[in-house]
DOKOLZA-994833 format. One record per residue (C-alpha): z, y, x; residue number from 1; residue in three letters. Coordinates in nm, 2 decimals. Each point is the difference from the previous one (the first is absolute). Layout:
residues N
+--------+--------+--------+-----+-----+
|      z |      y |      x |   k |   r |
+--------+--------+--------+-----+-----+
|      Z |      Y |      X | NUM | ALA |
...
+--------+--------+--------+-----+-----+
end
This chain:
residues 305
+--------+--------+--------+-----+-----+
|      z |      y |      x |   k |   r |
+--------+--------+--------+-----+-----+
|   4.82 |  -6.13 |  -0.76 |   1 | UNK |
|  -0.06 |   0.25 |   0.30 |   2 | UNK |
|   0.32 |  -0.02 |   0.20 |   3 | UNK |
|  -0.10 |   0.24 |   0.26 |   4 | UNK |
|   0.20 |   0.31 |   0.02 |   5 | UNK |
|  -0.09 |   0.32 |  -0.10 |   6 | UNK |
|  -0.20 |   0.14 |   0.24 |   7 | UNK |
|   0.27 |   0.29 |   0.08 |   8 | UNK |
|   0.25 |  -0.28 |   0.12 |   9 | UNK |
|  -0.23 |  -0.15 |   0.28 |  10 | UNK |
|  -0.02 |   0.07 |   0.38 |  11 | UNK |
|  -0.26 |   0.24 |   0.01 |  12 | UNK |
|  -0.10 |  -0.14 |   0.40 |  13 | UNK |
|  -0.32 |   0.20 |   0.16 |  14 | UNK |
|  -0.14 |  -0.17 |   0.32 |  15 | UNK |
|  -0.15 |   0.29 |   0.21 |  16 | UNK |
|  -0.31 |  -0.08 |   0.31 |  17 | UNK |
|  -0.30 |   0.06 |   0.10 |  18 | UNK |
|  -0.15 |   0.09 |   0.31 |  19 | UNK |
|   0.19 |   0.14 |   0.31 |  20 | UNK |
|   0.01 |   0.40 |   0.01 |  21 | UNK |
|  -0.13 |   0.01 |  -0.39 |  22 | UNK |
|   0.36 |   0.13 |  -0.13 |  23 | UNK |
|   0.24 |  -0.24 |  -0.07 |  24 | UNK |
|   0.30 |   0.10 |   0.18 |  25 | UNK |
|  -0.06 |   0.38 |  -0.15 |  26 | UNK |
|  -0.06 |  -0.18 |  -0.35 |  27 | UNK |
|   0.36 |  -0.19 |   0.06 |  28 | UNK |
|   0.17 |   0.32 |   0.04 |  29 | UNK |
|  -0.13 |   0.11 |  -0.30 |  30 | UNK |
|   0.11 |  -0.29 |  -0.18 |  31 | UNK |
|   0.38 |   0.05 |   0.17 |  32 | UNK |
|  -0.02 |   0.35 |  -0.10 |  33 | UNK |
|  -0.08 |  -0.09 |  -0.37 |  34 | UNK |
|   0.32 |  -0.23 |   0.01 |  35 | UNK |
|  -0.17 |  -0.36 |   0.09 |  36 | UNK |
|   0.15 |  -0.26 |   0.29 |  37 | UNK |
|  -0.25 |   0.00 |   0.27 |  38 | UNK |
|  -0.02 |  -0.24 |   0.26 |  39 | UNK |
|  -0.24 |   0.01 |   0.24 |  40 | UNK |
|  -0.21 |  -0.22 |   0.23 |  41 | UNK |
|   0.14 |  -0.30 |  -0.18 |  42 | UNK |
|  -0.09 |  -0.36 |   0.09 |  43 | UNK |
|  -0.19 |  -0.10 |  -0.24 |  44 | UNK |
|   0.08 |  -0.35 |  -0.02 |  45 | UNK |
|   0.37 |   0.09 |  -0.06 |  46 | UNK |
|  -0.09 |   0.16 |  -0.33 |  47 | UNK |
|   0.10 |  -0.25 |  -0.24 |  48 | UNK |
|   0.35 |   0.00 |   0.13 |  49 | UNK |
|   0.01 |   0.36 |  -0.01 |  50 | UNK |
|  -0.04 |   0.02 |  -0.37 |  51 | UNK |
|   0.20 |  -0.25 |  -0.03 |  52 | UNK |
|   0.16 |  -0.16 |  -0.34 |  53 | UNK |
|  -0.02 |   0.19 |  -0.34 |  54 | UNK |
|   0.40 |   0.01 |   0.03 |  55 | UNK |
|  -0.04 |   0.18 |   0.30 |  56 | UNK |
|  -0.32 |   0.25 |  -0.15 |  57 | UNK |
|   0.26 |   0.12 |  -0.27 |  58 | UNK |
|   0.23 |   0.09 |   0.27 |  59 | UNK |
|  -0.23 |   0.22 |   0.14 |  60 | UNK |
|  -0.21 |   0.24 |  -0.27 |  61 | UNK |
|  -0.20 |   0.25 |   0.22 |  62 | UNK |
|  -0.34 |  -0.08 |   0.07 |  63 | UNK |
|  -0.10 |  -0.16 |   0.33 |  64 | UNK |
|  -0.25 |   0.06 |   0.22 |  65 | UNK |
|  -0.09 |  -0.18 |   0.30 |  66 | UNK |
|  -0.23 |   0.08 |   0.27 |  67 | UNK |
|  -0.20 |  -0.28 |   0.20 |  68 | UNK |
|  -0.33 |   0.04 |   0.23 |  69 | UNK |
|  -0.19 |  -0.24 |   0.20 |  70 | UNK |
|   0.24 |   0.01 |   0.27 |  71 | UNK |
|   0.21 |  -0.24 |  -0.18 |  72 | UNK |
|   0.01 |  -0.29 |   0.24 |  73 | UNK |
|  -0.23 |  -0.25 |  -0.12 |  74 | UNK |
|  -0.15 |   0.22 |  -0.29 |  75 | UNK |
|  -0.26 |  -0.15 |  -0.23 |  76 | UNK |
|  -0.09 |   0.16 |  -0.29 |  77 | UNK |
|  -0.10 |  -0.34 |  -0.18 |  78 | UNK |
|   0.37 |  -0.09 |   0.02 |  79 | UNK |
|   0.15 |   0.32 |  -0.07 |  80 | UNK |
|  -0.23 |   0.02 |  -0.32 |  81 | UNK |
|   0.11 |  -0.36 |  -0.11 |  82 | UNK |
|   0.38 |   0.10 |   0.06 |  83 | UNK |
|  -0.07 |   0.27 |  -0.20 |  84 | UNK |
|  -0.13 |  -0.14 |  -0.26 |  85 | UNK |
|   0.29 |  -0.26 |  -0.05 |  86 | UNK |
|   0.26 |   0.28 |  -0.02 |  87 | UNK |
|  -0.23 |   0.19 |  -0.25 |  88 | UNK |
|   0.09 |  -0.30 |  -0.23 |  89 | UNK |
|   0.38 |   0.08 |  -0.02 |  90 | UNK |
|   0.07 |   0.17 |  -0.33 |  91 | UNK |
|   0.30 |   0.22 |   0.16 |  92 | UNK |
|  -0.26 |   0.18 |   0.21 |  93 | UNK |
|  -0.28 |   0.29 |  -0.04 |  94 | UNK |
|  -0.20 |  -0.06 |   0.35 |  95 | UNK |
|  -0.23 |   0.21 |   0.11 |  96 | UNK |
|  -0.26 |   0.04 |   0.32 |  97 | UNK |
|  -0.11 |   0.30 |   0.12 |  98 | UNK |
|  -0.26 |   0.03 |   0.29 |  99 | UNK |
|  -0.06 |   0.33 |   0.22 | 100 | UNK |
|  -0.35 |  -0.01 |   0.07 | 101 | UNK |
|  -0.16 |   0.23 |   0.25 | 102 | UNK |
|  -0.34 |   0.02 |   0.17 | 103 | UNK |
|  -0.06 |  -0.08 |   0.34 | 104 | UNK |
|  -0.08 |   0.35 |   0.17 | 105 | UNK |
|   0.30 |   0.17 |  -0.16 | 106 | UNK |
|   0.21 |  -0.28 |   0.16 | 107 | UNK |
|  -0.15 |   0.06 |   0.32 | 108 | UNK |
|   0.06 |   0.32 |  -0.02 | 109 | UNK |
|   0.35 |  -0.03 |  -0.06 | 110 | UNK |
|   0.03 |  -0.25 |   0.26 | 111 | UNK |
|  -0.13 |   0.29 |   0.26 | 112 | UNK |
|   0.20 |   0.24 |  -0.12 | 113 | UNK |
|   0.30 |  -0.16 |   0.06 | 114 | UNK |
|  -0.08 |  -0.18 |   0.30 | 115 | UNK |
|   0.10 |  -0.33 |  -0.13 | 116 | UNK |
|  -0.15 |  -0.32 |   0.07 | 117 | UNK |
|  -0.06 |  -0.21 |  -0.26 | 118 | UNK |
|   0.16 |  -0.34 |  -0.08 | 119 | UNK |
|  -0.31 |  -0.18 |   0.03 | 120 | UNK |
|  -0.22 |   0.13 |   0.28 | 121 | UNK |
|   0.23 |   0.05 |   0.30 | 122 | UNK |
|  -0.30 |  -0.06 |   0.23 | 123 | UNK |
|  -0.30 |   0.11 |  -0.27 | 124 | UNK |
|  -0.05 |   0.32 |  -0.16 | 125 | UNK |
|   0.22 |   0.08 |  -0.27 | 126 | UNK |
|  -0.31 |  -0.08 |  -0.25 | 127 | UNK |
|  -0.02 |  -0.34 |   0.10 | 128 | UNK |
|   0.36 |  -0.05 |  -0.12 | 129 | UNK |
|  -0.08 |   0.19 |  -0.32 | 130 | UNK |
|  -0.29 |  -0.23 |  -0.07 | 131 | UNK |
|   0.18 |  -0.33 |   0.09 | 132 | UNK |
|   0.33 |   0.11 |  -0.21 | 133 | UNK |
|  -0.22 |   0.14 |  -0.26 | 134 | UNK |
|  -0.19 |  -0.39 |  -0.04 | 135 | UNK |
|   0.37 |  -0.11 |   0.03 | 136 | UNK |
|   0.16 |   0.22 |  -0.32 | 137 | UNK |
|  -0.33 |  -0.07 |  -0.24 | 138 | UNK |
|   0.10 |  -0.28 |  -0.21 | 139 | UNK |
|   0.29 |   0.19 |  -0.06 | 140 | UNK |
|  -0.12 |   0.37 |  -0.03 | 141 | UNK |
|  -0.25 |  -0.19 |  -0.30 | 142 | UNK |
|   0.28 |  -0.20 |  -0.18 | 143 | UNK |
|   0.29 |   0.34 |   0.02 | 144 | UNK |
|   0.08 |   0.12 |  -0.36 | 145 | UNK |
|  -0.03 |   0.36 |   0.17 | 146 | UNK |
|  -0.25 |   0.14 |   0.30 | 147 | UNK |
|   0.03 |   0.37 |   0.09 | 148 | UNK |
|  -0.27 |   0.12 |   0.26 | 149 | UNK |
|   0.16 |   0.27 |   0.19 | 150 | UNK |
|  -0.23 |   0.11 |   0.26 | 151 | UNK |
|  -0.06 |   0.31 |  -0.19 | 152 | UNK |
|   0.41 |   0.06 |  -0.03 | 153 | UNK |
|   0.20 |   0.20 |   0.25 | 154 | UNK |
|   0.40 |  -0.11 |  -0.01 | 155 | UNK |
|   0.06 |   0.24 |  -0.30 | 156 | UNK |
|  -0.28 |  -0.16 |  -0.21 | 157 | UNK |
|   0.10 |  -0.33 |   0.03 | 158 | UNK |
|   0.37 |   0.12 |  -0.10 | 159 | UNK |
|  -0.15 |   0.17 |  -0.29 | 160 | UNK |
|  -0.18 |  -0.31 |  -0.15 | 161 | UNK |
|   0.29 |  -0.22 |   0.09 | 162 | UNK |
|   0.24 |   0.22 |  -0.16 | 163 | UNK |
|  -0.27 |   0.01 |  -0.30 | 164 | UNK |
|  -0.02 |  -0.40 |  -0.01 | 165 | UNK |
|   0.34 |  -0.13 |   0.03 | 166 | UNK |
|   0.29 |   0.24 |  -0.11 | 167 | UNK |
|   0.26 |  -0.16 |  -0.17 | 168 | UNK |
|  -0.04 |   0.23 |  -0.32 | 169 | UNK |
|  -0.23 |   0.19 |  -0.15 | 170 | UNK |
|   0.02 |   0.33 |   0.03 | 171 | UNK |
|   0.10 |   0.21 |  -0.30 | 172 | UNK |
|  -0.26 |   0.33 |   0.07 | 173 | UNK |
|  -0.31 |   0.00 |   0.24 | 174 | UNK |
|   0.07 |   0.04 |   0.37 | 175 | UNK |
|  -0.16 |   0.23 |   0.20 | 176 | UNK |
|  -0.09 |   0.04 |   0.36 | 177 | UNK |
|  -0.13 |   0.32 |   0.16 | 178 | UNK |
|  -0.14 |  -0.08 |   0.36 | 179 | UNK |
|  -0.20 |   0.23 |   0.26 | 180 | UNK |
|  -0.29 |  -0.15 |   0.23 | 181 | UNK |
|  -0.28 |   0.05 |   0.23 | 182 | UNK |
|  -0.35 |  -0.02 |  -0.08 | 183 | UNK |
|  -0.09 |  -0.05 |   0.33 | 184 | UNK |
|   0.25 |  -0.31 |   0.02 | 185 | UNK |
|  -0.15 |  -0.19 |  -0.37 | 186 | UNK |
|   0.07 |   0.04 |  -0.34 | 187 | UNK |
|   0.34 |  -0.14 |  -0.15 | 188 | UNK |
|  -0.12 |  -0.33 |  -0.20 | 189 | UNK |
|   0.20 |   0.01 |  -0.27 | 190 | UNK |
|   0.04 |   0.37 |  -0.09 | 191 | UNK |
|  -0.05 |   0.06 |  -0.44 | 192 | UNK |
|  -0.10 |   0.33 |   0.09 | 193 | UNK |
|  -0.15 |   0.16 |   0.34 | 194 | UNK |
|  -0.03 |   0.38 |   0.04 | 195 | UNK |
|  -0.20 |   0.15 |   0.31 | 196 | UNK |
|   0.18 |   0.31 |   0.12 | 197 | UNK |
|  -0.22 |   0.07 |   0.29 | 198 | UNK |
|  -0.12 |   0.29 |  -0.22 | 199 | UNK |
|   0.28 |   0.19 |   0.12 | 200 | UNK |
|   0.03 |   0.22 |   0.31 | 201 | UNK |
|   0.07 |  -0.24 |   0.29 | 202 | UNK |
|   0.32 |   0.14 |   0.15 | 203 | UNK |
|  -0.06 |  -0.26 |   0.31 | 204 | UNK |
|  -0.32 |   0.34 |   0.13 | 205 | UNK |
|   0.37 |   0.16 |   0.04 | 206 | UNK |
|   0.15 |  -0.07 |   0.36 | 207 | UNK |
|   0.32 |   0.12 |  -0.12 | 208 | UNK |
|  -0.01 |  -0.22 |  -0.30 | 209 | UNK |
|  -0.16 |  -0.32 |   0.15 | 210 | UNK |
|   0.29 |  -0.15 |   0.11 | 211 | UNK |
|   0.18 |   0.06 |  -0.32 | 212 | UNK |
|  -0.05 |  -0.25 |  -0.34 | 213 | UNK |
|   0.01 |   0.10 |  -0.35 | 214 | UNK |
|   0.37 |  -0.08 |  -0.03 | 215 | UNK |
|   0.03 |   0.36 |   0.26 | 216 | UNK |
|   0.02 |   0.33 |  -0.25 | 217 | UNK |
|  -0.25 |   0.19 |   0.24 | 218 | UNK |
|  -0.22 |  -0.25 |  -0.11 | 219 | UNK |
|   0.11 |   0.00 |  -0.35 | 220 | UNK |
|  -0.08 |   0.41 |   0.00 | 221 | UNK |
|  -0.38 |  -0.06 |   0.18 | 222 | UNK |
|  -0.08 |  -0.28 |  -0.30 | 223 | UNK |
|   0.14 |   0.22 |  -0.27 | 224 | UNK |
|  -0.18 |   0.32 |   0.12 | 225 | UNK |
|  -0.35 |  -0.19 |  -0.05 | 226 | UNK |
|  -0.10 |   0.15 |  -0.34 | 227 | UNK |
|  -0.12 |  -0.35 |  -0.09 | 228 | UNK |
|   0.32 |  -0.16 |   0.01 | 229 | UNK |
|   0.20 |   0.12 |  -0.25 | 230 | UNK |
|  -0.27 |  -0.01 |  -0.31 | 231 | UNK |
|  -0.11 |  -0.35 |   0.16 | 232 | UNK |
|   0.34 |  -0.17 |   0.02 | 233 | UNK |
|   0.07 |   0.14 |  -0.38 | 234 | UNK |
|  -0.26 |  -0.21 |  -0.14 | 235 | UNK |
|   0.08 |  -0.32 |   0.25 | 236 | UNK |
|   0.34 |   0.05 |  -0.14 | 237 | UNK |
|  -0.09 |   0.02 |  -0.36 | 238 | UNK |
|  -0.27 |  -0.29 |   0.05 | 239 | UNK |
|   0.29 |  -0.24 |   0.15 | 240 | UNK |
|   0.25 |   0.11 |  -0.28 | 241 | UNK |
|  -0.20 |  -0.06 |  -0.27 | 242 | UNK |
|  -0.15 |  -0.36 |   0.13 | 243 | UNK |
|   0.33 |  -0.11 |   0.07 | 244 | UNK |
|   0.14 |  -0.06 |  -0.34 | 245 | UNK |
|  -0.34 |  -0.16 |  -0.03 | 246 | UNK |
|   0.02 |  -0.26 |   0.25 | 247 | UNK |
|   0.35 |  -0.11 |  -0.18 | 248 | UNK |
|  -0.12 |  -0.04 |  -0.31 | 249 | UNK |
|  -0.27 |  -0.28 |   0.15 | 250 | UNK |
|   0.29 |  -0.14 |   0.14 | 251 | UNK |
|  -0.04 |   0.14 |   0.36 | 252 | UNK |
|   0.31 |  -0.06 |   0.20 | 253 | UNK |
|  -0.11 |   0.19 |   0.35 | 254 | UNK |
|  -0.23 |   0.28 |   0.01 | 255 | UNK |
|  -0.11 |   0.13 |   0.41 | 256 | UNK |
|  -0.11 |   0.35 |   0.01 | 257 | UNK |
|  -0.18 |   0.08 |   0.35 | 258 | UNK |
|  -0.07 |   0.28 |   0.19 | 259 | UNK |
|  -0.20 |   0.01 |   0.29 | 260 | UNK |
|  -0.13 |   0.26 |   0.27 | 261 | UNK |
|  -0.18 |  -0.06 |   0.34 | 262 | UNK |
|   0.29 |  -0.12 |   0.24 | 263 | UNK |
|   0.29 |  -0.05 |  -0.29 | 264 | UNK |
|   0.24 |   0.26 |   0.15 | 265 | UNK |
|  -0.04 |   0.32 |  -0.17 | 266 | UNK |
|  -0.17 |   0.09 |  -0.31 | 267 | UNK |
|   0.07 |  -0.35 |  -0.14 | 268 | UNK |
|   0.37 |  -0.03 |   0.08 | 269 | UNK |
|   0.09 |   0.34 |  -0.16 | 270 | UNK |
|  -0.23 |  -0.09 |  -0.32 | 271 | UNK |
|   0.19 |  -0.32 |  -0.03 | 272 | UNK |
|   0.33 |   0.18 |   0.05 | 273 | UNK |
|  -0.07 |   0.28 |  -0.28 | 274 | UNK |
|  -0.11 |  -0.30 |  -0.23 | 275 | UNK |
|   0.27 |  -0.16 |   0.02 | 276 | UNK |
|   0.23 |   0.30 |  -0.09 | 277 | UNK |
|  -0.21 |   0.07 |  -0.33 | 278 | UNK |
|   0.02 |  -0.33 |  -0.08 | 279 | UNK |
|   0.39 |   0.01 |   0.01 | 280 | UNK |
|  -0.04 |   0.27 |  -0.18 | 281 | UNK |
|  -0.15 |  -0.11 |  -0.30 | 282 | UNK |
|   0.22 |  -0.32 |   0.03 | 283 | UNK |
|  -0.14 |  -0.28 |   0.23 | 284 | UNK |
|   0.19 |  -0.12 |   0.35 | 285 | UNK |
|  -0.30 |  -0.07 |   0.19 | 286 | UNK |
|   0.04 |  -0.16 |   0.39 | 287 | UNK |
|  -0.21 |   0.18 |   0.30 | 288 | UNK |
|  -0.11 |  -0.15 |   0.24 | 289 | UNK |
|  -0.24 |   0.10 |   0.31 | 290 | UNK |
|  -0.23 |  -0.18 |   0.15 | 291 | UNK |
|  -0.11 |   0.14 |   0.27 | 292 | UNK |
|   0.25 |   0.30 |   0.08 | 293 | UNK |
|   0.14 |  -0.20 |   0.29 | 294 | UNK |
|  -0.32 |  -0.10 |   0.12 | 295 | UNK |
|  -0.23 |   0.06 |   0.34 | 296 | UNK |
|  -0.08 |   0.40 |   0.07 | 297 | UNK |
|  -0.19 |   0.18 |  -0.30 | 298 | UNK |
|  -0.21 |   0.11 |   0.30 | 299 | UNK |
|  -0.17 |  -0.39 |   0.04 | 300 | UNK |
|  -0.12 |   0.05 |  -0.31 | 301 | UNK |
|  -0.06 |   0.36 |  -0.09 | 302 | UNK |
|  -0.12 |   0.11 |   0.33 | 303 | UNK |
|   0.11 |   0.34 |   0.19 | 304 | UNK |
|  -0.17 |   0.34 |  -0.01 | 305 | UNK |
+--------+--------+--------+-----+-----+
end
């Protein structure tokens, strides 16, 4: 007879790492925001007392998450697999490992942006220390339950697809994000459904306007006074509406609705604002978010007259 419990009664445990500057400490504060224990930088080696005795798992029913990198003193991914493995055996536990995977020019680039050396090339370039952790993490980026590539991802994608993977409980209707963007700064890589809006009279050719965003109402008014607008955003809205109920019925949990314009400030960020109105209008709560509102000068991007 199968004495295990039932699958609702174990330690759900998620081990979270990957390469440095891939995501994990943003995908740890999503985890703490959907009610999981986090811990971070964790020596790895100490994990088995962590956990701990079944006595002391029933004490403690939220799920655990626990970051580690290869800046564990004495890391070795052969050893942390075998560890693994032994406490994957325990019947009072649901383990789980989840790698953040990146490539090696987004990294870099992250690395220059924020001026940070990294761990493992103090004297070298930083993709010397990419490529040595990266030969490092292998055995254990191929043996992890879970691998998410986010070099694509800005902060909000990653949250999106972490919220998507790992919330506690399903949700009961189809969650919705609205979210504004450049084109000029790449396409959102995990938007349901994209909408160009650079159709639309550009209220950046405005100097009085240009240093306003589509949450401004003088903006607002320039937008709405484009006889394309209104007849254009009816059918968006009546497109979106209609697919929703849709993407329920396949069983659909988040739907991302995108629109973008040349520099993500403007005709974008009002769109996404009015959408997000109509849709609480016909009943959804959809989230907003904006990519690039807060970003570098539309100017870089949209040039001046």
């Amino acid at each position: 007879m199968d004495e295990s419990p039932p699958s609702e009664a174990r330690q759900r445990v998620l081990l979270v790492t990957g390469l440095l500057g891939a995501g994990k400490t943003t995908a740890l504060r999503v985890l703490e925001d959907l009610g999981w224990e986090t811990i971070d930088n964790f020596p790895i080696h100490l994990l088995g007392r962590l956990i701990g005795t079944a006595d002391a798992l029933s004490e403690a029913r939220a799920p655990l998450a626990i970051g580690f990198d290869s800046r564990t003193r004495g890391f070795d991914a052969g050893q942390v697999i075998d560890r693994v493995k032994r406490l994957a055996q325990r019947t009072d536990i649901e383990l789980t490992t989840l790698f953040l995977d990146c490539s090696g020019q987004e990294l870099e680039r992250r690395y220059n942006e924020t001026r940070r050396r990294h761990p493992l090339a103090q004297d070298v370039p930083a993709a010397s220390g990419i490529a040595a952790e990266r030969e490092l993490l292998e055995p254990l980026r191929r043996w992890a339950d879970i691998v998410i590539s986010t070099t694509q991802f800005t902060s909000n994608d990653l949250q999106q697809v972490m919220r998507e993977r790992f919330a506690g409980d399903a949700p009961q209707s189809t969650v919705v994000t609205i979210t504004s963007f450049g084109f000029s700064r790449g396409m959102p890589p995990i938007a349901d459904l994209v909408f160009d809006m650079r159709f639309l009279d550009n209220p950046h050719w405005d100097p009085e306007l240009r240093p306003l965003t589509g949450r401004d109402a003088a903006v607002g008014a320039h937008i709405e006074n484009d006889p394309a607008f209104a007849e254009a955003f009816g059918r968006i809205r009546d497109l979106i509406v209609q697919l929703l109920p849709r993407y329920a019925a396949q069983g659909k949990a988040y739907v991302n609705v995108a629109f973008g314009c040349t520099g993500g400030r403007h005709r974008s960020v009002y769109t996404a604002e009015r959408m997000a109105e109509a849709l609480r209008e016909a009943g959804y709560e959809p989230s907003v978010l904006h990519r690039n509102l807060l970003t570098r000068a539309a100017d870089l991007v949209e040039g001046k007259h």
